[in-house]
PDB file with SEQRES, HELIX, SHEET and CRYST1 records, atoms N, CA, C and O in Angstrom:
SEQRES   1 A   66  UNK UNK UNK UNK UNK UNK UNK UNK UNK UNK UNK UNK UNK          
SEQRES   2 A   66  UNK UNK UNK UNK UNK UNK UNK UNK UNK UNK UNK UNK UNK          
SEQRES   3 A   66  UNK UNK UNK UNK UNK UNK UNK UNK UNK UNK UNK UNK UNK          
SEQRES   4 A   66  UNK UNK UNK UNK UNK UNK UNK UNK UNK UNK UNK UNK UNK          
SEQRES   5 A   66  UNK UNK UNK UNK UNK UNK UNK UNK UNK UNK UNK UNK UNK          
SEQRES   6 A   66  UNK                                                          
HELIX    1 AA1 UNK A    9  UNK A   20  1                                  12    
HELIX    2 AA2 UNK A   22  UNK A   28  1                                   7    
HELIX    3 AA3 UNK A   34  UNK A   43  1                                  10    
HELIX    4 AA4 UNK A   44  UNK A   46  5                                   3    
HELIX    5 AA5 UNK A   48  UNK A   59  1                                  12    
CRYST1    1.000    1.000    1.000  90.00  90.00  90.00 P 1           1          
ATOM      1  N   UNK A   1       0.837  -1.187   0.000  1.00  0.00           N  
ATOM      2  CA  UNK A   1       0.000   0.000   0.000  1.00  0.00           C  
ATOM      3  C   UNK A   1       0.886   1.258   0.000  1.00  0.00           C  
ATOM      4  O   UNK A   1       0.630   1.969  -0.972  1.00  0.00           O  
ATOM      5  N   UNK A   2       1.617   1.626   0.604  1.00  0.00           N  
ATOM      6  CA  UNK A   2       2.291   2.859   1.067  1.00  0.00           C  
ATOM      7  C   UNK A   2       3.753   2.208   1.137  1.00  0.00           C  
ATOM      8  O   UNK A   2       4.422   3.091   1.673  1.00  0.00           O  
ATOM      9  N   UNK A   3       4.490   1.255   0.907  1.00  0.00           N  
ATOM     10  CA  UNK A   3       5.556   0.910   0.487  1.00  0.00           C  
ATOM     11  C   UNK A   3       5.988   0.265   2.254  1.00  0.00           C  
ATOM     12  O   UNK A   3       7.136   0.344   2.691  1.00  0.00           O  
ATOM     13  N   UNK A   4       4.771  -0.367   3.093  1.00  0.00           N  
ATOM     14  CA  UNK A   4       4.843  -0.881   4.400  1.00  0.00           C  
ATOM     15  C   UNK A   4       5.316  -2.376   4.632  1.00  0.00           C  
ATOM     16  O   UNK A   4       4.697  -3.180   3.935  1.00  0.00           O  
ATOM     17  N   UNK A   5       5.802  -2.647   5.049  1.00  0.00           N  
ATOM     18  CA  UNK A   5       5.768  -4.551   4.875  1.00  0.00           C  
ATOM     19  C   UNK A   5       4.740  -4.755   6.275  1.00  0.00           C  
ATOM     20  O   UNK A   5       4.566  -4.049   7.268  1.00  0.00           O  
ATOM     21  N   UNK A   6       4.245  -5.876   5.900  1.00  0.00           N  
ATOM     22  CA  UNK A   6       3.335  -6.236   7.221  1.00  0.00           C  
ATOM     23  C   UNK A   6       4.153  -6.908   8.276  1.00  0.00           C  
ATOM     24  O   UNK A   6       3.571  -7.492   9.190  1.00  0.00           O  
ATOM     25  N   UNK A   7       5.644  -6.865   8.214  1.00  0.00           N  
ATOM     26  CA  UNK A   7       6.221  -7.540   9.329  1.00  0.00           C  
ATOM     27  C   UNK A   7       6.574  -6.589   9.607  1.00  0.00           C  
ATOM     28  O   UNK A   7       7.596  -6.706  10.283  1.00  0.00           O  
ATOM     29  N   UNK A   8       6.157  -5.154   9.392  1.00  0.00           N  
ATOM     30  CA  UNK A   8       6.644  -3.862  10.591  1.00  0.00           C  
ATOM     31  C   UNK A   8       5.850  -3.670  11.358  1.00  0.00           C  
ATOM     32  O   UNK A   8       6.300  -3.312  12.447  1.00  0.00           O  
ATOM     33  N   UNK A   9       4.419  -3.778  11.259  1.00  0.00           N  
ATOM     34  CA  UNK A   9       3.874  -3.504  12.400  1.00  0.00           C  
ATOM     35  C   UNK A   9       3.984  -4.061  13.986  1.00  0.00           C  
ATOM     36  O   UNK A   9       3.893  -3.437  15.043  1.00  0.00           O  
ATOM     37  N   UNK A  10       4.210  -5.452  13.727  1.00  0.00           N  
ATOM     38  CA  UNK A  10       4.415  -5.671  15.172  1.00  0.00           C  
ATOM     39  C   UNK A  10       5.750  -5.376  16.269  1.00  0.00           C  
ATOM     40  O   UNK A  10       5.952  -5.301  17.481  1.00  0.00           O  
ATOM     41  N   UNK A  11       6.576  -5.256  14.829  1.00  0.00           N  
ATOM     42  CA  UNK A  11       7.798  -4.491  15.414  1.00  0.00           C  
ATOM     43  C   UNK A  11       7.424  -3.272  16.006  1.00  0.00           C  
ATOM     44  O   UNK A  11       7.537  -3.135  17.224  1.00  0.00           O  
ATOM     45  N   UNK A  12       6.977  -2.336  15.265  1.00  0.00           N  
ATOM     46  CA  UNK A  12       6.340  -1.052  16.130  1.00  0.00           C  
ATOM     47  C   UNK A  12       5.434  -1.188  16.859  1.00  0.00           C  
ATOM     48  O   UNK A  12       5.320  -0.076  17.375  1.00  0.00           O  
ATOM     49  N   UNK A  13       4.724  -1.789  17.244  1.00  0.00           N  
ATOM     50  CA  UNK A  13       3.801  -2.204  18.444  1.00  0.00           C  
ATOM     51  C   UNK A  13       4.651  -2.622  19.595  1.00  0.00           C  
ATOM     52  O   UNK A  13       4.253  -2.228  20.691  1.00  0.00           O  
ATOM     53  N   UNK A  14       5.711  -3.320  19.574  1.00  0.00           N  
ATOM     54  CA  UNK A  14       6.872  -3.984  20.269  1.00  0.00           C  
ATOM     55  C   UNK A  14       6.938  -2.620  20.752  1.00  0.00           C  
ATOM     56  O   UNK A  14       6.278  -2.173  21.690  1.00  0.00           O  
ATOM     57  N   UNK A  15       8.163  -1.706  19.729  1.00  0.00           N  
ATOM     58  CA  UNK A  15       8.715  -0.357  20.292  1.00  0.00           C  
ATOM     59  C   UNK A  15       7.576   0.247  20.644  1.00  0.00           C  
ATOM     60  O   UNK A  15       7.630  -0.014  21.846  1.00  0.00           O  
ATOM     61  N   UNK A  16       7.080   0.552  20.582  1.00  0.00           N  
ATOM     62  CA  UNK A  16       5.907   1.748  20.932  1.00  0.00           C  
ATOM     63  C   UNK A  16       5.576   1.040  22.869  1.00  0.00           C  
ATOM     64  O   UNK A  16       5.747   1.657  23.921  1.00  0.00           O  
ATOM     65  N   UNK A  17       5.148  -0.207  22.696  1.00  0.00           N  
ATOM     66  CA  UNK A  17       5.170  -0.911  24.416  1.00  0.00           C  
ATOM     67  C   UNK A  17       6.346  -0.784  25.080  1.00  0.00           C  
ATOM     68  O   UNK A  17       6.296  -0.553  26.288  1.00  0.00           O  
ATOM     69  N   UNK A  18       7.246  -0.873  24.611  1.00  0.00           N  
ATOM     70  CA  UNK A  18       9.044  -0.332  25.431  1.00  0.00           C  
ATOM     71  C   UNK A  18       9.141   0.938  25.897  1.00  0.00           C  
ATOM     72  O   UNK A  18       9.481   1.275  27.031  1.00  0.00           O  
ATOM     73  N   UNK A  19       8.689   1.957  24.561  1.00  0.00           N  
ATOM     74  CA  UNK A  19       8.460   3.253  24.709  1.00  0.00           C  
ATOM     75  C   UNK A  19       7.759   3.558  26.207  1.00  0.00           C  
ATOM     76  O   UNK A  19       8.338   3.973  27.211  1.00  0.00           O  
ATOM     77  N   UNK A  20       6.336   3.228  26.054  1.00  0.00           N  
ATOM     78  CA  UNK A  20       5.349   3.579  27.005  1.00  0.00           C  
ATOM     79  C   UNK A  20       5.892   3.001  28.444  1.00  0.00           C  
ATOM     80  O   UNK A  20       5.659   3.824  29.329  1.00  0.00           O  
ATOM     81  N   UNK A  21       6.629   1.680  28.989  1.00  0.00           N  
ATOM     82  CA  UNK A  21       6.996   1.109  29.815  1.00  0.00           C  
ATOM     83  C   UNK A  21       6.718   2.183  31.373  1.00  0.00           C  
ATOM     84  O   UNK A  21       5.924   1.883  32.265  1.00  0.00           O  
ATOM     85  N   UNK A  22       7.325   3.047  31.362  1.00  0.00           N  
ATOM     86  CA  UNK A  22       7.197   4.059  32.719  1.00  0.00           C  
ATOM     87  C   UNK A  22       5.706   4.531  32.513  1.00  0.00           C  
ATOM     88  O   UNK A  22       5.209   4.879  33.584  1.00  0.00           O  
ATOM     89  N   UNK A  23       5.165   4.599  31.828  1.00  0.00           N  
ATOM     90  CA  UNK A  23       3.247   5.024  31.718  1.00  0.00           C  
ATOM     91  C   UNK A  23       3.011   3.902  32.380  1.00  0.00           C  
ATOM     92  O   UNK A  23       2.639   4.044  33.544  1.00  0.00           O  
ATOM     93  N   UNK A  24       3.132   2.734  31.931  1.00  0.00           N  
ATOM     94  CA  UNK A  24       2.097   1.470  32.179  1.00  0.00           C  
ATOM     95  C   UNK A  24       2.380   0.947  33.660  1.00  0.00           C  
ATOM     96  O   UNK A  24       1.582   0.423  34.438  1.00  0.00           O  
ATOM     97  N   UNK A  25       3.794   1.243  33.845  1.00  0.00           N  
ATOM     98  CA  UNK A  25       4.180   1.446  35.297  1.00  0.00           C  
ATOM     99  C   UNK A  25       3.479   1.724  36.644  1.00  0.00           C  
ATOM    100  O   UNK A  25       3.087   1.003  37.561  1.00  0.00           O  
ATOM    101  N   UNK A  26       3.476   3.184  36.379  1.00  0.00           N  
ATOM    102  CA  UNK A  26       2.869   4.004  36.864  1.00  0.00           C  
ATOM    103  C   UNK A  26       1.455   4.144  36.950  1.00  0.00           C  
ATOM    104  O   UNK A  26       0.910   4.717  37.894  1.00  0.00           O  
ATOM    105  N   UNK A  27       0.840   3.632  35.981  1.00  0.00           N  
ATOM    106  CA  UNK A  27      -0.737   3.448  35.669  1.00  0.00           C  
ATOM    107  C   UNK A  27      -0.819   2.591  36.507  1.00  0.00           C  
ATOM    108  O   UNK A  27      -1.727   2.956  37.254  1.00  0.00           O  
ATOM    109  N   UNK A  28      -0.182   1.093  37.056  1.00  0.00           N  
ATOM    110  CA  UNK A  28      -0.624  -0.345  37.359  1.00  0.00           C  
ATOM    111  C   UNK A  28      -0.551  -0.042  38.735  1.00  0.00           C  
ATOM    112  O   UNK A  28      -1.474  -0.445  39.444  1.00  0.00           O  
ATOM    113  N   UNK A  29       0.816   0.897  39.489  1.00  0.00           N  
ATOM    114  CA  UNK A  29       0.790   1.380  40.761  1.00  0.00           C  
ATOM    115  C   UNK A  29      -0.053   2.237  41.152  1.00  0.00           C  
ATOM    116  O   UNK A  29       0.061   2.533  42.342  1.00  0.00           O  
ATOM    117  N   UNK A  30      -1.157   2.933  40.378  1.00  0.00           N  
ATOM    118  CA  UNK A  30      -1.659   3.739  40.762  1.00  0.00           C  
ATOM    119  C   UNK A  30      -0.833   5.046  41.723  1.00  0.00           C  
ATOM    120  O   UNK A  30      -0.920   5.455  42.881  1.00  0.00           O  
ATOM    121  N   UNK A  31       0.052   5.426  40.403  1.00  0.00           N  
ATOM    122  CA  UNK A  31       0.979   6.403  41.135  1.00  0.00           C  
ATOM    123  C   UNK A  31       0.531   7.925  41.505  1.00  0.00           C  
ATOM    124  O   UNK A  31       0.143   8.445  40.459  1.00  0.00           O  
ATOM    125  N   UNK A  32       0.464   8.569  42.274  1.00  0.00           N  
ATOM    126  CA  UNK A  32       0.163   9.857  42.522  1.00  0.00           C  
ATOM    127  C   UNK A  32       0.147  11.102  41.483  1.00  0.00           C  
ATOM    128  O   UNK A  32      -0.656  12.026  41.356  1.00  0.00           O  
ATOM    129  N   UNK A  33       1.552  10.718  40.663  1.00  0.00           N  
ATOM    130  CA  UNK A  33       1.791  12.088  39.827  1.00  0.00           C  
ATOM    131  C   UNK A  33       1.698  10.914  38.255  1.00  0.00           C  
ATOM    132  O   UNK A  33       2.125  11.459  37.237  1.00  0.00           O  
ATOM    133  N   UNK A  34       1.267   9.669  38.102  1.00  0.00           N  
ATOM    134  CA  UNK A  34       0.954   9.327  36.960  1.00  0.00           C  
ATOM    135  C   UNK A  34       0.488   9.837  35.975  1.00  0.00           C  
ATOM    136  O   UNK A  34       0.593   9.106  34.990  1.00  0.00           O  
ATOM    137  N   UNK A  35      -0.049  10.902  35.770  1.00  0.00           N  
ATOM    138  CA  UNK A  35      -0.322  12.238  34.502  1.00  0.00           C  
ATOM    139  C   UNK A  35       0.666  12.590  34.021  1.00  0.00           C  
ATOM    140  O   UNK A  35       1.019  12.605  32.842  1.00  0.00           O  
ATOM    141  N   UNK A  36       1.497  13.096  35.538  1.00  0.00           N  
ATOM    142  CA  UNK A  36       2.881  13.990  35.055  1.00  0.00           C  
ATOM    143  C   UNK A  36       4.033  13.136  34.469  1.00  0.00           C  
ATOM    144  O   UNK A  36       4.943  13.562  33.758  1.00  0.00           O  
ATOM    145  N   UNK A  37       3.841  11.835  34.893  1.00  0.00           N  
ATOM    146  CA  UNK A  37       4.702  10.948  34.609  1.00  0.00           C  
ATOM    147  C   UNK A  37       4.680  10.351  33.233  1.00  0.00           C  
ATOM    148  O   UNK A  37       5.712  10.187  32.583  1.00  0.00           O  
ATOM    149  N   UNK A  38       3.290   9.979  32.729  1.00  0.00           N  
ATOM    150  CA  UNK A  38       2.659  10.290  31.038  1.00  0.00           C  
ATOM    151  C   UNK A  38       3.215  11.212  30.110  1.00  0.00           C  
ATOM    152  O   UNK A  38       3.735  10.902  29.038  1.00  0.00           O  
ATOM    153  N   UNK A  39       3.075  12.414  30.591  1.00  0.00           N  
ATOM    154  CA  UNK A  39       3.538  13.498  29.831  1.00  0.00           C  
ATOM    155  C   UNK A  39       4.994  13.207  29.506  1.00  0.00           C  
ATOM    156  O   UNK A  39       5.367  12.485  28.581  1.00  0.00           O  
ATOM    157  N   UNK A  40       6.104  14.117  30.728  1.00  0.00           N  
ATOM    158  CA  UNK A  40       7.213  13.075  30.590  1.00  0.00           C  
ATOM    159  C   UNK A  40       7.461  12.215  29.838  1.00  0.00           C  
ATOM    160  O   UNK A  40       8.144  12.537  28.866  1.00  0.00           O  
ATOM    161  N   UNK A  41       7.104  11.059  29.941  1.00  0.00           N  
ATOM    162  CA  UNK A  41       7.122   9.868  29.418  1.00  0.00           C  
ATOM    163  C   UNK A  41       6.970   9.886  27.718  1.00  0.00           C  
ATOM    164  O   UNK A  41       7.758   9.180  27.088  1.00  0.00           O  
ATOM    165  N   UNK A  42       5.861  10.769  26.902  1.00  0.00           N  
ATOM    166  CA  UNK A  42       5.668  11.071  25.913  1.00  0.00           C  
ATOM    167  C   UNK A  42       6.032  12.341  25.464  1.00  0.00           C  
ATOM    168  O   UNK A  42       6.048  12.499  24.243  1.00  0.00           O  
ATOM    169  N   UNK A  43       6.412  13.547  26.389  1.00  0.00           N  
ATOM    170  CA  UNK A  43       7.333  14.604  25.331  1.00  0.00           C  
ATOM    171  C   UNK A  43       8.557  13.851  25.461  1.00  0.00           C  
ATOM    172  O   UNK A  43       8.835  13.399  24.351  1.00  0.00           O  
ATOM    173  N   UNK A  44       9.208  13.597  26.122  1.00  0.00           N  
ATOM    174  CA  UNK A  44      11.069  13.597  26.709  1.00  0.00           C  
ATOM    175  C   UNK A  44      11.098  12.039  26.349  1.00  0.00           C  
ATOM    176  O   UNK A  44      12.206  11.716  25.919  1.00  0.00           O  
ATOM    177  N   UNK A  45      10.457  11.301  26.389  1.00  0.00           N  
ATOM    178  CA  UNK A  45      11.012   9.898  26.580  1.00  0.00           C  
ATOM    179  C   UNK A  45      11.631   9.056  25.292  1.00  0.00           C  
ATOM    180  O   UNK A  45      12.094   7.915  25.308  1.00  0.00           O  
ATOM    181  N   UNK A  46      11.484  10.058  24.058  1.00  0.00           N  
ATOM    182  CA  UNK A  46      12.423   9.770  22.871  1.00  0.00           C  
ATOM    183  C   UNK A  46      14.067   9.715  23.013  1.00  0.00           C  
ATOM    184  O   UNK A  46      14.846   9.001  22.383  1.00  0.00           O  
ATOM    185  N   UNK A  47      14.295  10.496  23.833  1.00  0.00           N  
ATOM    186  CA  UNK A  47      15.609  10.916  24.496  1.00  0.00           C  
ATOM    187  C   UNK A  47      15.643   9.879  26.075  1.00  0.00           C  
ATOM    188  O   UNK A  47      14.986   9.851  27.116  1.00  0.00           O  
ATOM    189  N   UNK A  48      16.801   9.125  25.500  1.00  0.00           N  
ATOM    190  CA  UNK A  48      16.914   7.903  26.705  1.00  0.00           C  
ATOM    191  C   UNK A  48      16.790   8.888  28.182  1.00  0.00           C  
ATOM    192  O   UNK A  48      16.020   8.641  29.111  1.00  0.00           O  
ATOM    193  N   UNK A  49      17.411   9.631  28.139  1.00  0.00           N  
ATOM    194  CA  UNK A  49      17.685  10.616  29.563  1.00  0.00           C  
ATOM    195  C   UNK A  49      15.959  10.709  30.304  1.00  0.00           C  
ATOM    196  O   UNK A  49      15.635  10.337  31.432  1.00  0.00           O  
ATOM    197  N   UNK A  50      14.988  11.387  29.130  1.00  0.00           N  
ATOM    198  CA  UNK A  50      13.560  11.431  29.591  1.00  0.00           C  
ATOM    199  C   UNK A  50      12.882  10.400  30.178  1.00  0.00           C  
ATOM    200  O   UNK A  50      12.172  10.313  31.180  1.00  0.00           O  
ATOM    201  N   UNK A  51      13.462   9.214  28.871  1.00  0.00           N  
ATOM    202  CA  UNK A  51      12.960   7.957  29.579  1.00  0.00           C  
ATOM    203  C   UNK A  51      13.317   7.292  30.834  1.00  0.00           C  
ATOM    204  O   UNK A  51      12.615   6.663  31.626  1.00  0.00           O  
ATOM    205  N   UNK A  52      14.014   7.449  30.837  1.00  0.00           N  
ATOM    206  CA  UNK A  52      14.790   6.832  32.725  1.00  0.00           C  
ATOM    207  C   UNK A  52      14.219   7.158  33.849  1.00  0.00           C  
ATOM    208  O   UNK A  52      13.694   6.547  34.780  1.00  0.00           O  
ATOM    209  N   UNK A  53      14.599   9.146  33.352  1.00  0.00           N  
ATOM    210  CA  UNK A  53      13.637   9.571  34.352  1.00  0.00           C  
ATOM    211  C   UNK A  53      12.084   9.465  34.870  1.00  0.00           C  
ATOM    212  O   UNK A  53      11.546   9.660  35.960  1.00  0.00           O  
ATOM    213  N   UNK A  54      11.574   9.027  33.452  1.00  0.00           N  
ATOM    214  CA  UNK A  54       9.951   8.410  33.685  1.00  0.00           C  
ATOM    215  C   UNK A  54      10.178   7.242  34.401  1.00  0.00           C  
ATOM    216  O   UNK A  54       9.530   7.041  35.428  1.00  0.00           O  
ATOM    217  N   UNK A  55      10.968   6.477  34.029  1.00  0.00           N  
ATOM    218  CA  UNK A  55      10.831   5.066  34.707  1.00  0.00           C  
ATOM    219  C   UNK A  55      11.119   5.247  36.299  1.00  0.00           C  
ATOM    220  O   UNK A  55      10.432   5.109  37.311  1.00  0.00           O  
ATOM    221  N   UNK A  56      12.328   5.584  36.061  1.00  0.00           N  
ATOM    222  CA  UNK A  56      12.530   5.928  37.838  1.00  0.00           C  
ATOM    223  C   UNK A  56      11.263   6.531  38.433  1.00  0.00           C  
ATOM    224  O   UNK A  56      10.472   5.835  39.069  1.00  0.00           O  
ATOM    225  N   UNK A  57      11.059   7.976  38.196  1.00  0.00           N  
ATOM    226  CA  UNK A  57       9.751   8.575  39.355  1.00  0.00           C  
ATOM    227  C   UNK A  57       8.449   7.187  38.679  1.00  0.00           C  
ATOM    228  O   UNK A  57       7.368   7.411  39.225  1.00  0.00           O  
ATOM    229  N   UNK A  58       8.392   6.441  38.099  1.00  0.00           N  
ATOM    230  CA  UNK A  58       7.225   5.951  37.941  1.00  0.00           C  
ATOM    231  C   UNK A  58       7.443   4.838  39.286  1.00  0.00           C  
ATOM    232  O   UNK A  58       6.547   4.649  40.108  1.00  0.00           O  
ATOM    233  N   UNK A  59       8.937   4.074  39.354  1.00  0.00           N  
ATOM    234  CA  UNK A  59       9.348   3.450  40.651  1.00  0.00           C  
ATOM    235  C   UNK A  59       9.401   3.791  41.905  1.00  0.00           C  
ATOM    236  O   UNK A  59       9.552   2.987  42.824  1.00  0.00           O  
ATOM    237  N   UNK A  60       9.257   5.234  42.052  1.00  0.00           N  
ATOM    238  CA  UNK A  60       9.788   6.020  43.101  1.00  0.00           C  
ATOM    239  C   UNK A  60       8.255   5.620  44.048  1.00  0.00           C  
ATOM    240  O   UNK A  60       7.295   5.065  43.513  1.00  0.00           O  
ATOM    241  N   UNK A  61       8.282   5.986  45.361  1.00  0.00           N  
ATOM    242  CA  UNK A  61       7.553   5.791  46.248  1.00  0.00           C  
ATOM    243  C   UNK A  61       6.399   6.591  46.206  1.00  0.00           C  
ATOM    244  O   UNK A  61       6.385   7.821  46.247  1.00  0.00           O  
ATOM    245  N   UNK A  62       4.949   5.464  46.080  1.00  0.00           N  
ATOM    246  CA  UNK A  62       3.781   6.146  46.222  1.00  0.00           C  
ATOM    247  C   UNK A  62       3.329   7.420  46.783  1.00  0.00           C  
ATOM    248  O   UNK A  62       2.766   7.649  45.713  1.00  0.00           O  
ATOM    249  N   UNK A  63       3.118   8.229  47.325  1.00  0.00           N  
ATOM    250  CA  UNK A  63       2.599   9.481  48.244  1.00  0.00           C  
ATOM    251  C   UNK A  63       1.174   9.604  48.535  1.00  0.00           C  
ATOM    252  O   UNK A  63       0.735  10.208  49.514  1.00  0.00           O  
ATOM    253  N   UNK A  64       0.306   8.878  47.453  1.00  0.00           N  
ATOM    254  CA  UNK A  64      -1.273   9.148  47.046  1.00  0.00           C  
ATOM    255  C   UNK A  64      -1.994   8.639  48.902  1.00  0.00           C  
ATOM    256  O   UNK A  64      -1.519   7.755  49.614  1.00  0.00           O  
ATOM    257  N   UNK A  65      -2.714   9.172  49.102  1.00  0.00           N  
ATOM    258  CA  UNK A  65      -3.704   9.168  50.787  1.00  0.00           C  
ATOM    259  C   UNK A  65      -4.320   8.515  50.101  1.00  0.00           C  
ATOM    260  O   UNK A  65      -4.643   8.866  48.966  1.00  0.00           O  
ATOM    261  N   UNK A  66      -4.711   7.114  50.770  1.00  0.00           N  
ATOM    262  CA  UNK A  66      -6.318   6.673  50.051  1.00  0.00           C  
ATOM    263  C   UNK A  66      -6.781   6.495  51.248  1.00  0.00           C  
ATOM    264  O   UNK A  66      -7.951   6.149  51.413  1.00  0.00           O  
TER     265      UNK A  66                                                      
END                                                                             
C-alpha cells in the first residue's frame, strides 16, 4: 500500500510498548503524579535521559492518601 511490509507492524507495536513502559508502570501502581509521569514519558522519553527519568519517578515511592 504505502511501500509498508506487514512484518513492521508488530515491530512497532513492540517499540511503541518499550516506549510507554514508565506510563504502564505508573498506571498499574496507581501512582500519585501518573499524569505527570505520562507526559514526561511522551514529550522527553524519545531521548533515553527522559525515559529513565519516567521510569525511575514511575518506581519512586507512592505518596497518594487513600
Amino acid at each position: 500500500m504505502f511501500g509498508i511490509d506487514v512484518e513492521f507492524f508488530p515491530i512497532l507495536i513492540g517499540v511503541l510498548a518499550l516506549y510507554l513502559v514508565p506510563s504502564m508502570i505508573a498506571s498499574y501502581r496507581k501512582h500519585s503524579k501518573a499524569t505527570a509521569i505520562r507526559i514526561l514519558n511522551i514529550l522527553a522519553g524519545w531521548t533515553f535521559l527522559g525515559w529513565v527519568a519516567a521510569a525511575v519517578w514511575a518506581y519512586t515511592e507512592n505518596n497518594r492518601v487513600e
